[in-house]
N, C-alpha and C positions, 0 to 999 in steps of 0.2 A: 504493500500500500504506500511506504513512505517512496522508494523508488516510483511511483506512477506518479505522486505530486510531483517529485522532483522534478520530471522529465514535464509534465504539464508547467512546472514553473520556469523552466528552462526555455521550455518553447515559448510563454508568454513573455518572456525576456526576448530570446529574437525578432519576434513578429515586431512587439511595442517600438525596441531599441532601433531596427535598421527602415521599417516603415513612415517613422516621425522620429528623427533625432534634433534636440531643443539644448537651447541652451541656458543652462540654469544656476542661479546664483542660491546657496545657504549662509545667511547667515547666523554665526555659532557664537554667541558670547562664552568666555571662561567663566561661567557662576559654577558649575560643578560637572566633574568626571560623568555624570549618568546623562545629562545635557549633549557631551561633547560626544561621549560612545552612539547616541543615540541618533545626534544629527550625522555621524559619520556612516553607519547602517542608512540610512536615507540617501546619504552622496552616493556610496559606492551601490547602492542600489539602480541610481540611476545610472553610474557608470556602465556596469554588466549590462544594462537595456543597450547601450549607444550613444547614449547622450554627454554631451560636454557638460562638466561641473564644476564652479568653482563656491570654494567653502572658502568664506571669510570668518578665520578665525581671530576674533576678536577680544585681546587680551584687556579685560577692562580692571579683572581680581589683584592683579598684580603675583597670582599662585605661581611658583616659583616650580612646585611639585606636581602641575595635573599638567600629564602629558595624556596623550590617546593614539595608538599609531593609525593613519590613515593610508591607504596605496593611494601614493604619490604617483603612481605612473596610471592611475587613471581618473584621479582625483586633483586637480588643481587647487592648492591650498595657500592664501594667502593668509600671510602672518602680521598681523595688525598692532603692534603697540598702543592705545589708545588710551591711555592714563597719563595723570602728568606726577609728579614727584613726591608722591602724599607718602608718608608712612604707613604702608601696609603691615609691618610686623607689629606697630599698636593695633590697629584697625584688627588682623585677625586674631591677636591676641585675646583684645573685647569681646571681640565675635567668641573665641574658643569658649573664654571664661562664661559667656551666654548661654552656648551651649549643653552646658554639663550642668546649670542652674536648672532648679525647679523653679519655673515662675508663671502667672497667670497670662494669658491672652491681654489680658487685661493691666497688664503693669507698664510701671514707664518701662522699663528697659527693651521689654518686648517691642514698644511704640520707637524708642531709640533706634532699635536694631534694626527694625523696617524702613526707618528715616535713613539709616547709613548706607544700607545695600540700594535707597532711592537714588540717593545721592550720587553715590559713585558710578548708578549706570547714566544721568544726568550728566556727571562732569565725564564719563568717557565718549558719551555722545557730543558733547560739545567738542571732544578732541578731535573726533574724526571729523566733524563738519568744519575744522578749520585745516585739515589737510586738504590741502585745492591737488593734491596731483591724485590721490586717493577718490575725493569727487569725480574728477575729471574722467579719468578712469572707470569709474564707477557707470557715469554716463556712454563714454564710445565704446561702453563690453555689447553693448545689444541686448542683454540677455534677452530671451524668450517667456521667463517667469522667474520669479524671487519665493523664496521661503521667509518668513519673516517671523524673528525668535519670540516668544511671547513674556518674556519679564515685562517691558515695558514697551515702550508706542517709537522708540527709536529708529528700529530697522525700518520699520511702516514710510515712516517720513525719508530717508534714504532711499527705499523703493520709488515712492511719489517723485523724489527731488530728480534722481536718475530715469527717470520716465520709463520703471520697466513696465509692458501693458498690463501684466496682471504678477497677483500673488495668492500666497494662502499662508495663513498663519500657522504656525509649526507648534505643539502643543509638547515638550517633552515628557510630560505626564497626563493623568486626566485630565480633563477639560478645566483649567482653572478660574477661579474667583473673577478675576481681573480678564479676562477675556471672556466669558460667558454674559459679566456685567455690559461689556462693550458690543458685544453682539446682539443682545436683547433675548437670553434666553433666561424664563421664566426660572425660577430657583426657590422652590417654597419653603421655605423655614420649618417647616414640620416634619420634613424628612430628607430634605435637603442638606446636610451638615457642610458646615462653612469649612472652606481648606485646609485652613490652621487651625479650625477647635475639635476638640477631644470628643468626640459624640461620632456615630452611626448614622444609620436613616432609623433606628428606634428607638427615640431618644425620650427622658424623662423632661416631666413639667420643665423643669431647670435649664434643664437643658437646649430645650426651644426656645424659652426667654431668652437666654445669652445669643442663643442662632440669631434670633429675630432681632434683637440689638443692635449685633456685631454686622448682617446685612443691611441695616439702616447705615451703619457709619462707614461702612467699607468704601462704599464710591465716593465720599467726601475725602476718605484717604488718598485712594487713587489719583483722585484730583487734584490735593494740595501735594501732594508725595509726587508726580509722576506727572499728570497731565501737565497742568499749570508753568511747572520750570524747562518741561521739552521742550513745551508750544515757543517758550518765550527764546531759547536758543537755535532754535529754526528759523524763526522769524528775524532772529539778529544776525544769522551768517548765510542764509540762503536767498527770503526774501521776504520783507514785511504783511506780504499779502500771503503769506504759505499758508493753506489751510488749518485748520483746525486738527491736531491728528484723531482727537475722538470721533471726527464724519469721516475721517480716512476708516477708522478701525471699525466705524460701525459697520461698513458695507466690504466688507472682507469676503471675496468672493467664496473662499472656502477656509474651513480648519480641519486641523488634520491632530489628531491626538494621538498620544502615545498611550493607549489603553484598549482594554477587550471588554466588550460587553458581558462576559461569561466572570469576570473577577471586578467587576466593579457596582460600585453603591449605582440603583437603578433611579433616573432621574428622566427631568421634562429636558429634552434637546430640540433640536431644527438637523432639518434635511441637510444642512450644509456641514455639519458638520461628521466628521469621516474619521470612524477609530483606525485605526492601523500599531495596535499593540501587538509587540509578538515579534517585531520587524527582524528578521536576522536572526534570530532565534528559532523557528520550527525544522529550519533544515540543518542541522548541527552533525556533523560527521564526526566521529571518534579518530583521536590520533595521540599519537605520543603526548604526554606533558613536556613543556620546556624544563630545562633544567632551571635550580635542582628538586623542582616539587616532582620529578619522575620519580629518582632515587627515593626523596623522603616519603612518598605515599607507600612505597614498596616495604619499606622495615613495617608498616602499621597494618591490622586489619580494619581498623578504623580510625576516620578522619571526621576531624569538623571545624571550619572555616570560621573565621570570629576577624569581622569590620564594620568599621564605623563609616566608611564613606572616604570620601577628598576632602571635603568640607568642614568637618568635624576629626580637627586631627588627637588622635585618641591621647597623643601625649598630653595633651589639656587634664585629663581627666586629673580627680582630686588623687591623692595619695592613698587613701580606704580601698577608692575605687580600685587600683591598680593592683592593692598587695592581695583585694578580697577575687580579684579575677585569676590573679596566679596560682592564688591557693586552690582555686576551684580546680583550675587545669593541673595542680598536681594529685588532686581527688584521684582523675580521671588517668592515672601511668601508661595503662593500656593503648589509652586514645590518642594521636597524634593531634596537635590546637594548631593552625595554621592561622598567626594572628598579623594583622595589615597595623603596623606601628611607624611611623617615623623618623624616633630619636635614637640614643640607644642608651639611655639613663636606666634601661627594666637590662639589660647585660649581665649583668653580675646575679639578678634573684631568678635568671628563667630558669623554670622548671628543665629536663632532658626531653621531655614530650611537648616543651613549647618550642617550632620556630618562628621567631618575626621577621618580616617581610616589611618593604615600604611599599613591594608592589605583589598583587599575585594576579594570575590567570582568570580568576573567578567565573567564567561560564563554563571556561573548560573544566577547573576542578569541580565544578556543579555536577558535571554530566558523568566524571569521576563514580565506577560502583562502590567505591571505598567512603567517598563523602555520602554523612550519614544525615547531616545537618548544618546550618549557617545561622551564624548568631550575629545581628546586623541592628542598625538605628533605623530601618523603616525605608529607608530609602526606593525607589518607586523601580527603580532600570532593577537592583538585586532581587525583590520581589518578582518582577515580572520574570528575571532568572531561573530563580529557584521555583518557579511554577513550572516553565518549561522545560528546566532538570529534574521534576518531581522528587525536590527534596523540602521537608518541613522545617519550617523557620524557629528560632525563637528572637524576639523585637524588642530593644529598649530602646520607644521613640525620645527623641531627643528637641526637634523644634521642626517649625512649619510646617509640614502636611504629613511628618511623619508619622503624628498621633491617627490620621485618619487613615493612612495604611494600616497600620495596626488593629485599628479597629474592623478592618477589610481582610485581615488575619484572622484573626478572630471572629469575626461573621462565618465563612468558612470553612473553619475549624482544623485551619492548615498550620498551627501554631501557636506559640504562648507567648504573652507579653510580659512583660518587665519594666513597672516604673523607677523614672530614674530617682524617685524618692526609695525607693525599695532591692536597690542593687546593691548587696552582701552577700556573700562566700555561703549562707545558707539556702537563700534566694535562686541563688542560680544553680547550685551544686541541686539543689530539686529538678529545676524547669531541665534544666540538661536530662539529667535523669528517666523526669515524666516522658519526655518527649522523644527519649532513643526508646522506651521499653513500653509506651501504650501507643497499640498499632495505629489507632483512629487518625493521628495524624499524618502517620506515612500514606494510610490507606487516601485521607480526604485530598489530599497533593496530588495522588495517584489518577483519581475520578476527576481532581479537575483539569490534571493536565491531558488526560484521554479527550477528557469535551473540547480542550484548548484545538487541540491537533487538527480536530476531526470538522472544524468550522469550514463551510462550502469555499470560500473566498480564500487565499493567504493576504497575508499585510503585504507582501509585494504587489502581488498584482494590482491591488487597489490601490497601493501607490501608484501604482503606474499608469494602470488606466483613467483614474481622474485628472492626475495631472495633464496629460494627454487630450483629455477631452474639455481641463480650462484653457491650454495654452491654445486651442480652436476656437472658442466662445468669448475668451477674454474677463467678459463679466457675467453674472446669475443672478439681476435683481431680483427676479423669481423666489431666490430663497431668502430675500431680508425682510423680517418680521414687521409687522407693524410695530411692534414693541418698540422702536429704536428713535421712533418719533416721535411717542406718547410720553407727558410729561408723569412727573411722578404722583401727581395728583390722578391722571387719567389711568397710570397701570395700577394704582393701587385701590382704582373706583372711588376715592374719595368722597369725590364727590356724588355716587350715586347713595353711599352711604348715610352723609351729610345732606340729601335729599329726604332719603328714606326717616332718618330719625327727626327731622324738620316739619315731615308728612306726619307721623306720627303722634309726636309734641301738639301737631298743631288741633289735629284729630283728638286727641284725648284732652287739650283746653275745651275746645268745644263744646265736648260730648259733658264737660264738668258742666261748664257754661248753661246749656238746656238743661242740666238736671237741677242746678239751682232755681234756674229761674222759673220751672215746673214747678218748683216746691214752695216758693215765693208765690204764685199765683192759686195754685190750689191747695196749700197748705199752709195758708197765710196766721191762721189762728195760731198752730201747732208750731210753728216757726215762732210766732210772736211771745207766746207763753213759754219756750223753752228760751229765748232772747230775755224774755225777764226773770227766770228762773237763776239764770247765770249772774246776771245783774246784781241780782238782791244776794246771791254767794257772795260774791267779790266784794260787798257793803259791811 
C-alpha cells in the first residue's frame, strides 16, 4: 500500500512539476527550528514538482544555534541578516528565564514577552525595507507566487510592495489567533480555546470566561503590538499611500496550515483555508542513523529522546530542574536518554545512560524500533513527528500554544503531561514509567497514526495542486467572508441584541402601564383605601 502512494505521489510530482513550473518565493523568518524545518519541506517540495524556489531566510532572532539543512542544489536560499545591533544574549536570556516561569496569560511579563518578540519582528522589518538592493531584487525576481510567514503582517507588505500577483499565507502550525482574526473566521469562545490559554474545546465555567476575555482583547493586541508600528514603517520607506496591511491580510487568497484535521481541536473554518499537516512526513524511508546515534542506539534495547525545542534552550532551566531530571534518567540504567542540551555545565553529573547532544536526528530517531518515547515542551513540528513515528509522548508545556498541544495530547490519549509547577525526580520517574508499561498509549498513537496514513489526499499533492491552481486564478474573492467587513458591533449582533432587550423593556413598561391604569379606573375604591391604609401607617 505504502509503495502504491508513493509511486501515485511520484507521479503527481511529474505531471504538477514539468506541466506548470512557477516561480516561487518563501518567506522563512528565524523564530524557531519547527518554522524553518517546516517551510523547508514546502520548498523542497516544490523543488521535486519543477518549480524554481527561492526561501528567504530571514535572520530576525539573532539565534546563533538554529541551523536546518536545506538542498541547496534545488532550493535557492537567501540568507538575510535583518537585525541591527541589539543584545540578543539579554533578550534570550529574558526570554529563557520566561520560559521555565510559571506564570498566568495574564501577567505583565507574559504581556512583556509578547511586546519583545513584536518588536523585534517590527524592527527586522524595518531592516529589510531599508535594504534598497534586497527591495530591488525583490521586485525584478518575477516571482509567480509568494508564501507569506504568519507571525506578523511583514512579508504580506513585501509581497504587495514587490508586486508578486498573488500569495497564501503559510501557517507553520494550526491555524492561528492572529491570522484567523485577520481572515474573519468565526472562533466561538465556548469551545474554541484561545492559542496560548490552557483549556481544550471542553472547557469549565472558568475557563470560557478567561476565553471570552482574552478574544475580546486579543485584536486590540495585534493592533497596538503588530498592526499599528508595521503600517507606520511601510508607509515611511516604501510609500505614504501603502495600504493598510490589515485589507492586504484580510483578502489572502489562500492559507495553508501546518495541521491534520484527524489530531486537531475541531472548529468553524472557510473554504480557503487548506491543512497540509503531515508534509514530508508520510513517506519516511528507513536508513542508517548518522553517527554517532547508530552506535549508541545499538548498546541499548531501549531509547527515549528528551527536548525542549531551539527556542527554549534547556540550559535555562532552574538547578532542581536539572539534578531532578538526571536523577530520573539514572532510575532508568537500562534505558539509553538521548537529551538535546547546549552547554556543557551537566558534564561532570551525566548519568552513563545519558548522552547530550546540541543536535539530534529527531524524525529519524522517531521512526527508530528502539525509541520507545519523546519527552518534549509541546512543541507542534515534534508532535506532529511522533504521530507519524507512532510513538507516545510525555509534554511539559512550557509557553504559547504549547499548553494547547498538550491538551490535544491529552484529548487523544497519546500521552501524559507535566506541569512545569510539578516537574520533580518523582513526577517524572512515574509519567516515564506509566507511559512505557500501560499499553493505551502506545496502542492510541498507533490508531491515530493508521487514520493519519490512510487520508484520501497527501499534504503534497494538495500543496501542489492548489498552488497551481492560484498561480492561474491569481485571486478567490469567492472565499472572503463577509465577516471581514462587519464591524464589531454587527458580528457580534449587538445591536440586534440591544434591539431585542429595548423591545422588551419597552413591552413590559407598557404592559405595567395598562395594568395600573386598569386598576386606577376600575379599582378606584380598592386602590384609594389601601393608599390611605398606608398613609395612616406611616402617621
Amino acid at each position: 500500500m505504502n509503495r502504491k502512494k508513493s509511486l501515485i505521489y511520484l507521479s503527481v510530482l511529474f505531471f504538477v512539476g514539468f506541466s506548470n513550473a512557477y516561480k516561487i518565493a518563501i518567506f522563512t523568518p528565524d523564530i524557531s527550528a519547527s518554522q524553518l524545518i517546516f517551510n523547508k519541506r514546502v520548498a523542497e517540495t516544490f523543488a521535486k514538482a519543477g518549480h524554481e524556489v527561492k526561501m528567504f531566510r530571514i535572520r530576525a532572532m539573532g539565534y546563533k544555534h538554529l541551523e536546518v539543512h536545506v538542498d541547496q542544489k534545488s532550493v535557492n536560499v537567501a540568507d538575510i541578516i535583518a537585525y541591527s545591533d541589539e543584545d540578543f544574549d539579554a533578550f534570550h536570556k529574558a526570554q529563557g528565564e520566561f520560559y521555565f516561569s510559571e506564570l498566568s496569560i495574564f501577567s505583565s511579563k507574559t504581556r512583556q514577552s509578547y511586546y519583545r518578540f513584536a518588536d523585534l519582528f517590527t524592527n527586522s522589518c524595518a531592516e529589510l525595507l531599508q535594504m534598497t538592493s534586497f527591495m530591488l531584487s525583490l521586485r525584478d525576481e518575477h516571482f509567480d507566487i509568494a508564501f507569506a510567514a504568519s507571525n506578523d503582517y511583514c512579508s504580506i507588505g513585501l509581497i504587495h510592495a514587490a508586486k508578486i500577483p498573488t500569495w497564501i499565507w503559510l501557517d507553520a502550525g494550526p491555524l492561528t489567533d492572529f491570522v484567523a482574526e485577520n481572515i474573519g473566521v468565526t472562533s466561538p469562545p465556548s469551545f474554541v480555546p484561545l492559542e496560548f490559554a490552557d483549556s481544550g474545546d471542553r472547557m469549565t465555567f472558568m475557563q470560557r470566561f478567561f476565553n471570552l476575555v482574552l478574544r475580546g482583547g486579543f485584536p486590540y493586541l495585534y493592533d497596538r503590538a503588530l498592526a499599528l508600528p508595521q503600517n507606520e514603517i511601510f508607509q515611511k520607506y516604501i510609500s505614504k499611500d501603502f495600504p493598510d496591511l490589515r485589507d492586504l491580510a484580510k483578502h489572502a487568497p489562500l492559507v495553508m496550515t501546518n495541521t491534520h484535521e484527524f489530531y486537531d481541536f475541531q472548529r468553524p473554518t472557510l473554504s480557503k483555508i487548506i491543512n497540509i499537516g503531515g508534509l514530508g512526513l508520510s513517506n519516511y524511508t528507513h536508513a542508517p542513523l548518522p553517527e554517532p546515534f547508530q552506535e549508541l542506539v545499538e548498546k541499548y534495547d531501549t531509547v527515549i529522546l528528551f527536548s525542549f525545542g531551539t527556542i527554549a534552550d534547556a540550559s535555562h532551566m532552574s538547578k532542581e530542574w536539572k539534578e531532578s531530571i538526571l536523577k530520573t534518567f539514572l532510575k532508568f540504567s537500562n534505558i539509553l536518554f538521548i537529551f538535546r542540551y547546549l552547554e556543557t555545565d551537566l558534564t561532570e553529573s551525566l548519568p552513563k545512560n545519558v548522552h547530550i547532544t546540541r543536535w539530534m536526528p529527531q524524525f529519524e530517531l522517531l521512526n527508530h524500533p528502539k525509541v520507545k518515547l519523546i519527552i518534549f515542551q509541546g512543541g507542534y513540528n515534534t508532535f506532529q513527528e511522533a504521530i507519524y513515528a507512532s510513538k507516545p509522548m510525555i509534554v511539559i508545556p512550557l509557553f504559547g500554544d504549547q499548553k494547547r498541544n498538550a491538551n490535544l495530547i491529552k484529548k487523544f490519549g497519546i500521552g501524559m503531561r507535566l506541569d512545569k509547577s510539578n516537574v520533580n525526580e518523582e513526577s517524572l520517574f512515574k509519567a516515564i514509567k506509566l507511559v512505557l508499561e500501560t499499553k493505551k498509549y502506545s496502542s492510541n498513537v498507533a490508531n491515530l497514526n493508521a487514520l493519519v496514513l490512510q487520508k484520501p489526499f497527501s499534504a503534497e499533492e494538495t500543496l501542489l495542486k492548489w498552488t497551481n491552481f492560484l498561480v492561474k486564478v491569481k485571486t478567490i474573492p469567492n472565499l472572503t467572508p463577509a465577516t471581514v467587513k462587519m464591524s464589531f458591533i454587527e458580528y457580534h449582533n449587538l445591536d440586534v441584541f440591544g434591539f431585542c432587550i429595548l423591545t422588551f423593556v419597552a413591552i413590559f413598561w407598557l404592559l405595567l402601564s395598562i395594568v395600573t391604569f386598569v386598576r386606577k379606573i376600575f379599582f378606584p375604591i380598592k386602590s384609594q383605601e389601601a393608599e390611605k391604609q398606608r398613609h395612616e401607617k406611616n402617621e
